[in-house]
Phi, psi and omega in degrees: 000325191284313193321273162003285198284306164315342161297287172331312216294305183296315152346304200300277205305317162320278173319341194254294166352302180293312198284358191315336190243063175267058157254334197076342193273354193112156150339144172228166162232152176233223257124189159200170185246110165264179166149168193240162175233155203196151200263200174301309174262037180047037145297111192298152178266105185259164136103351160327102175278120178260137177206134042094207018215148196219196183254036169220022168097210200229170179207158179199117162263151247217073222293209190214175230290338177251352175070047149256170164223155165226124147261116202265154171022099143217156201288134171317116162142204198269135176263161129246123189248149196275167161222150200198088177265193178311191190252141186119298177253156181289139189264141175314156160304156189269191182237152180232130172234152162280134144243120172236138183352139158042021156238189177255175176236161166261116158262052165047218193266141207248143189219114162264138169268136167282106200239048171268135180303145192244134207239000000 
């Protein structure tokens, strides 16, 4: 019975091994991206979609009420990050960021024009 069960065990272990990454892609370390989107006269931007993407996949948020962000876990190296703003305004050029392992980056102020009649 002790074999038996010591079999299972290494069987177990063995296997979980192989699972440490069930992304399949390698290890990965990750980092995060802050920055605010802010209109022409530096007004924060609420509802503005942030999105990510790297060769090690994408992240995406949402800003909020100060037209700040945070994109969490995201993977270490060059990013590039997008803006998808609300309707009404124009969209930016993306930001290109470093992100390295367990710190954060800046993308500064991300500046969308408002292109709503201004009365």
């Amino acid at each position: 019975m002790i074999l038996r069960t010591l079999a299972i065990l290494g069987v177990l272990a063995f296997s979980l091994a192989g699972c440490a990454n069930p992304n399949g892609i390698g290890i990965q370390d990750f980092g995060y991206i802050i920055g605010n989107v802010v209109d022409q006269n530096g007004k924060p931007v609420q509802g503005a979609f942030v999105t990510t993407t790297g060769a090690s996949g994408a992240a995406s948020v949402t800003t909020g009420a100060n037209g700040g962000f945070t994109l969490q876990n995201v993977a270490v190296g060059q990013q590039m990050v997008s803006v998808n703003p609300p309707p009404g305004y124009s969209t930016p050029s993306p930001v290109t960021v470093i992100v390295v392992k367990g710190q954060g980056v800046s993308a500064g102020n991300i500046v969308i024009t408002n292109e709503m009649p201004q009365t």
